[in-house]
C-alpha positions as CSV (number, residue, x, y, z in Angstrom):
1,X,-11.7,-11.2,12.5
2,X,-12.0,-14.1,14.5
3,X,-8.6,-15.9,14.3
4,X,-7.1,-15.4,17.9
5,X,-7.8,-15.8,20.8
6,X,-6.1,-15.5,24.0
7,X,-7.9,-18.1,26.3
8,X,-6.3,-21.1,23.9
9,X,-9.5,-24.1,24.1
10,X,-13.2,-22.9,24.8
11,X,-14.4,-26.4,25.3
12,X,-18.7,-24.9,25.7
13,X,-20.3,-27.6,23.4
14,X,-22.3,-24.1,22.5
15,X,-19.7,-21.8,21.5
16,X,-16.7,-23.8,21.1
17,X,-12.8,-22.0,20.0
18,X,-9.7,-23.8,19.7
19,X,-6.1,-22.0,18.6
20,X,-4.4,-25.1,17.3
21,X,-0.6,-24.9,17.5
22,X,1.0,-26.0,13.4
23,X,3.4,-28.3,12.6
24,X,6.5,-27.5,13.4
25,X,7.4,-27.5,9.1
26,X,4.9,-24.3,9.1
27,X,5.9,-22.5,11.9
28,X,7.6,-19.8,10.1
29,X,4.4,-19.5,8.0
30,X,1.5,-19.9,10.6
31,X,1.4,-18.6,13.9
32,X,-1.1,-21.1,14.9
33,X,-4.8,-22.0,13.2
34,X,-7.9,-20.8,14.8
35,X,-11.6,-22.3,15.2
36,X,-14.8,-21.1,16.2
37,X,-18.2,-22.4,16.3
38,X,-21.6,-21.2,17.5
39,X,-23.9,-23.9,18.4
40,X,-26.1,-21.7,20.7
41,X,-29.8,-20.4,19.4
42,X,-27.8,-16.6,19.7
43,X,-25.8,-14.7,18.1
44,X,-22.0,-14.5,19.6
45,X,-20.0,-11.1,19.7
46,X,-16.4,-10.7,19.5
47,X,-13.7,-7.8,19.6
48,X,-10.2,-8.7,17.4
49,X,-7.4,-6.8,19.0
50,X,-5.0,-5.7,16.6
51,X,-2.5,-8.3,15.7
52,X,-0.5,-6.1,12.8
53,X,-1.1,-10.1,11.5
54,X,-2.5,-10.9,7.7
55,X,-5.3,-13.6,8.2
56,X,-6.7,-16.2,5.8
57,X,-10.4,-16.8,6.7
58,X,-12.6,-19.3,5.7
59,X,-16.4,-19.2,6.8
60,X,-17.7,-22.6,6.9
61,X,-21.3,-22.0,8.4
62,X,-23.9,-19.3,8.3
63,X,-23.7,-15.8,8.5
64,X,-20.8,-14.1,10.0
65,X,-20.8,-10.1,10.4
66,X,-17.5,-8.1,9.8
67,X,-17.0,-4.4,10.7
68,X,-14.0,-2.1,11.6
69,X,-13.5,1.7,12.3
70,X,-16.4,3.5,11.5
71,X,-17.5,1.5,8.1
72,X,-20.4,-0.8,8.3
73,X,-20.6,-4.1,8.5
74,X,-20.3,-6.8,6.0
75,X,-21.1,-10.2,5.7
76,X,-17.8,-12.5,5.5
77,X,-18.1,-14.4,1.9
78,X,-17.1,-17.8,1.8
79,X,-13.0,-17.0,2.7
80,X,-11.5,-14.2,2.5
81,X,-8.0,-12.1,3.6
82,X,-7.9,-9.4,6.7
83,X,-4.9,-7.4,7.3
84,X,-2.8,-6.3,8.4
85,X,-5.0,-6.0,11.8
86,X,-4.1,-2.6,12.9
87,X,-7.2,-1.8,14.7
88,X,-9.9,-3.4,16.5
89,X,-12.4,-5.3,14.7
90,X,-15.5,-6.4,15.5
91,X,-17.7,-9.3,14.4
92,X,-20.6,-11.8,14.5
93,X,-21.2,-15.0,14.5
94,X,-24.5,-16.1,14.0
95,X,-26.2,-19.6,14.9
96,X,-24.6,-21.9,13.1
97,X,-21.4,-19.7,12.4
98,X,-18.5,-22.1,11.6
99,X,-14.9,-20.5,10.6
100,X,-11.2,-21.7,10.7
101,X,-8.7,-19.3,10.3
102,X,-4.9,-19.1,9.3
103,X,-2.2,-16.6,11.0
104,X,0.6,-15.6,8.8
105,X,3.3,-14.8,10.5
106,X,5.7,-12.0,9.6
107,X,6.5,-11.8,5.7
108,X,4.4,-15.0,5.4
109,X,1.8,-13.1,3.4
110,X,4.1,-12.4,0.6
111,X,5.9,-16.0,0.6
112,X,2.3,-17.7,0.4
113,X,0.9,-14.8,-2.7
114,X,3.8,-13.1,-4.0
115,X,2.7,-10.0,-3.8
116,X,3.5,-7.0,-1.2
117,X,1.1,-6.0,1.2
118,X,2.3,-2.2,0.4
119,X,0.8,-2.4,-2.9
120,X,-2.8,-3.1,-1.6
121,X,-5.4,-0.1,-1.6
122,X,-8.0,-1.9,0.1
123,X,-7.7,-3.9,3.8
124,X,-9.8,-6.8,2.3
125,X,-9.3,-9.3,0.3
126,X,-10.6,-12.3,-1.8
127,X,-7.9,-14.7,-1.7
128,X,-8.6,-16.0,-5.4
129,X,-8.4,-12.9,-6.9
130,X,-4.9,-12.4,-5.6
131,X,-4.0,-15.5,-7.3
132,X,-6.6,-15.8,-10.2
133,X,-7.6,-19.2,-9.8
134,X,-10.4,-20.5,-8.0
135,X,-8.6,-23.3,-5.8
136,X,-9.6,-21.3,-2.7
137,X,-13.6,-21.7,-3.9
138,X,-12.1,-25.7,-3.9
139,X,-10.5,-25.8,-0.4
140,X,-13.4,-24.1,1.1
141,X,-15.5,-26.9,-0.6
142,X,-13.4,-29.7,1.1
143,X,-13.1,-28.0,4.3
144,X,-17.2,-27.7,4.1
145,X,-17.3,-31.8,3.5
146,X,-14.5,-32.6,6.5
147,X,-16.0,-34.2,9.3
148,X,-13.7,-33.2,12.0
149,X,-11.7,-30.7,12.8
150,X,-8.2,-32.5,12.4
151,X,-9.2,-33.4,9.3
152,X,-10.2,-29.5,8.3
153,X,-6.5,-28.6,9.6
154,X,-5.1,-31.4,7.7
155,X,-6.9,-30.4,4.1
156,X,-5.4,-26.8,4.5
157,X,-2.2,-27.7,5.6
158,X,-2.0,-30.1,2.2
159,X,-3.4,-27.0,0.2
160,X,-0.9,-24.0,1.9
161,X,2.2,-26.6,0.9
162,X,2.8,-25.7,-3.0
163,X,2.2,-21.7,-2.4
164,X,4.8,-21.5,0.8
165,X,7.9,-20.0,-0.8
166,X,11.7,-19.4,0.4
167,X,12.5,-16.4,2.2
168,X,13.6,-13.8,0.1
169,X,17.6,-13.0,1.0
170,X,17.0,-9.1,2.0
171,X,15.1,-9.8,4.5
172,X,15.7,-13.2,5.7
173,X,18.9,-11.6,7.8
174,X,16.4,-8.8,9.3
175,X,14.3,-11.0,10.3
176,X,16.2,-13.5,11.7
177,X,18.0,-10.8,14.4
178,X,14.5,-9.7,15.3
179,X,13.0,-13.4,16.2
180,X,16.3,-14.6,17.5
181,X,16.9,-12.0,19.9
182,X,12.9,-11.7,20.8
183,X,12.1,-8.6,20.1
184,X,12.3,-5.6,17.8
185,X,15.7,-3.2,17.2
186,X,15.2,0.1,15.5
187,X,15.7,0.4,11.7
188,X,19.0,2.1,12.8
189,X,20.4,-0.8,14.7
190,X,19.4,-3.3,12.0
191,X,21.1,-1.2,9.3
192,X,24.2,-1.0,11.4
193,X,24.0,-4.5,12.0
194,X,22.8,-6.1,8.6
195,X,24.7,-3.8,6.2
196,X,21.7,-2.5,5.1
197,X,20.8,1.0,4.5
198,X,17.7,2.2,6.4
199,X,15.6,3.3,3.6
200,X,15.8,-0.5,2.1
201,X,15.1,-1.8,5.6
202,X,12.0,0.8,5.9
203,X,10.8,-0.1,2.3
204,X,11.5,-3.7,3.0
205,X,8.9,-3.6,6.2
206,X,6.6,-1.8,4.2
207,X,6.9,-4.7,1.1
208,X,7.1,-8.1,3.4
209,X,5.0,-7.0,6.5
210,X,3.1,-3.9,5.2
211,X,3.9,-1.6,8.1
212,X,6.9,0.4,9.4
213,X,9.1,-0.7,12.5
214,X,7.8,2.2,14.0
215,X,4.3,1.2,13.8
216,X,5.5,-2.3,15.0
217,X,7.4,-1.2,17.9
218,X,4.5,1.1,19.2
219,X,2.6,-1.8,18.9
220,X,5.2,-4.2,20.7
221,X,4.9,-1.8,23.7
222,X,0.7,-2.1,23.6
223,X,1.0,-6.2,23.3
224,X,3.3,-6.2,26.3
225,X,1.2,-3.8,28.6
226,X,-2.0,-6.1,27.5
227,X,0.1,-9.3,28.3
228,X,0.9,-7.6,31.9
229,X,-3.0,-6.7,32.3
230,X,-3.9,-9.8,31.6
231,X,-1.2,-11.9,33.7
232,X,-2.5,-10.0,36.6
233,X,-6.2,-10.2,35.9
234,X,-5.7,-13.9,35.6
235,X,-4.2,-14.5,38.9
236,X,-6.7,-11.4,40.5
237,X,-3.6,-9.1,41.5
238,X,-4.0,-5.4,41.9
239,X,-2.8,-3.8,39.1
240,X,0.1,-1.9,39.5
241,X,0.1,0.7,36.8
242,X,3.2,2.5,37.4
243,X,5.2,-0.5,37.1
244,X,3.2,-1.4,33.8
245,X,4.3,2.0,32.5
246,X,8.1,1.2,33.4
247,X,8.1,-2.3,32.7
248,X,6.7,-1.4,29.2
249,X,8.8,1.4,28.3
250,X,6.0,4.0,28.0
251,X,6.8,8.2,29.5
252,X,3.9,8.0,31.6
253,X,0.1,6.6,32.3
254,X,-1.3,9.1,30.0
255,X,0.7,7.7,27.3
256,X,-0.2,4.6,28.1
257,X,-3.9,5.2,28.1
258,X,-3.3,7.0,24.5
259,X,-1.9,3.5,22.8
260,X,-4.6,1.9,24.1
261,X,-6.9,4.6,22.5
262,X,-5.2,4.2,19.3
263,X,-5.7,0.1,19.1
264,X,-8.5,-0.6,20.8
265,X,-10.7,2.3,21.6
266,X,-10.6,1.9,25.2
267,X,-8.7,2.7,28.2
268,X,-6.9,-0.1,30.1
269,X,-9.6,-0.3,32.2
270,X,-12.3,-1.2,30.4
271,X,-10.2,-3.7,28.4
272,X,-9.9,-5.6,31.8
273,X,-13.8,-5.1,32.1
274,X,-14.7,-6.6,28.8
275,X,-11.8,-9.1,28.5
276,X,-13.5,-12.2,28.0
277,X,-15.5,-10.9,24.6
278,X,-11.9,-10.1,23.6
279,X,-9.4,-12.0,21.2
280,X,-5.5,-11.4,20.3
281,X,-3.1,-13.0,18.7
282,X,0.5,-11.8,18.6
283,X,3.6,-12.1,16.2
């Protein structure tokens, strides 16, 4: 929804957005933590690039408008779960909108509930009914009362600490290739690799991360034309789209254009157009 944002501090005492980096004892859990709030007399308007993340929100203020695809929109109760981001979503914040939000990272999801994402039929989620209790209703409570934002960090921190959970064995090892070598090897290479066969390596993505490597890889290849795009928007380069499609590992521009259509709607073009109303975070 709102969690992540590329330009890391938005320090407008209007529309203020932080992405707060976690401790380092969470890092395997949390990507980072995200913050928003609109101070101005107008509604704000934001994109969510796919992330292929899980997200824990909590909305802390007035209304905030929620809508993806072609569904209509919905207003965010008071937290909720989003994900895995596969498409572009787009939402509202209202005057007086107030939400921090937590990134799991990788098979984070299923350490923190327990439960595989593959088994979900719906892409939302109340996060007490996944763990019938209402100690989310109480966090979101707290949070309200906190005076500051290190203090809001803190409380959840303090509440995510019982739920995080050991790595499971089967796929710690995948896992571990992928992040050490920095990036993603096919199901085949891992299986070679791991000892694994492929079909419990695909089932295992689908259980602890609730998407296939090849859905992940394709993605992989978007995030790293976006990060070129952006790299050279930043420091006003031409854009040099040939070497985009090399560097990226794409057939041709038209390919290129086609991922683009798939996550975001858009050609490459008008994401450089409309990058400021747009937020991403990555794995």
């Amino acid at each position: 929804m709102t969690p992540n944002e590329v330009p890391l501090t938005n320090k407008d005492p209007f529309y203020e957005t932080q992405s707060i980096a976690v401790p380092e004892a969470f890092e395997e859990f949390f990507t980072h933590f995200y913050y928003a709030a609109n101070r101005t007399p107008y509604p704000v308007h934001k994109k969510l690039i796919p992330s292929f993340q899980t997200i824990l929100v909590f909305n802390l203020g007035s209304k905030i408008s929620i809508s993806f695809e072609q569904n209509p929109s919905f207003d965010a109760p008071n937290s909720l779960i989003l994900g895995p981001i596969k498409k572009n979503i787009d939402y509202t914040l209202s005057p007086g909108a107030e939400m921090l939000v937590a990134n799991f990272k990788w098979d984070a999801f299923y350490r923190f509930f327990g439960q595989s994402l593959k088994s979900f039929n719906e892409f939302i989620h109340q996060p007490d009914d996944l763990v019938k209790e209402q100690c989310f209703a109480d966090v979101w409570i707290q949070l309200k009362k906190a005076q500051s934002l290190s203090e809001k960090v803190n409380l959840l921190l303090d509440f995510s600490l019982p739920y995080l959970r050991e790595r499971e064995s089967n796929v710690a090892q995948v896992l571990a290739q992928n992040e050490a070598r920095g990036t993603l090897y096919t199901v085949k290479k891992i299986a070679a690799e791991s000892g694994y066969s492929e079909r419990n390596i695909q089932l295992n993505y689908q259980k602890y991360l609730g998407f296939s490597d090849k859905e992940l890889n394709r993605y992989q290849r978007f995030k790293k034309a976006i990060e070129f795009l952006s790299k050279a928007n930043a420091a006003s380069q031409p854009i040099d789209w040939l070497d985009i499609v090399a560097q990226c590992g794409y057939y041709d521009q038209s390919q290129l254009i086609h991922d683009f259509n798939h996550f975001i709607k858009m050609s490459p073009t008008h994401y450089l157009k409309l990058q400021e109303d747009l937020c991403m975070t990555a794995l």
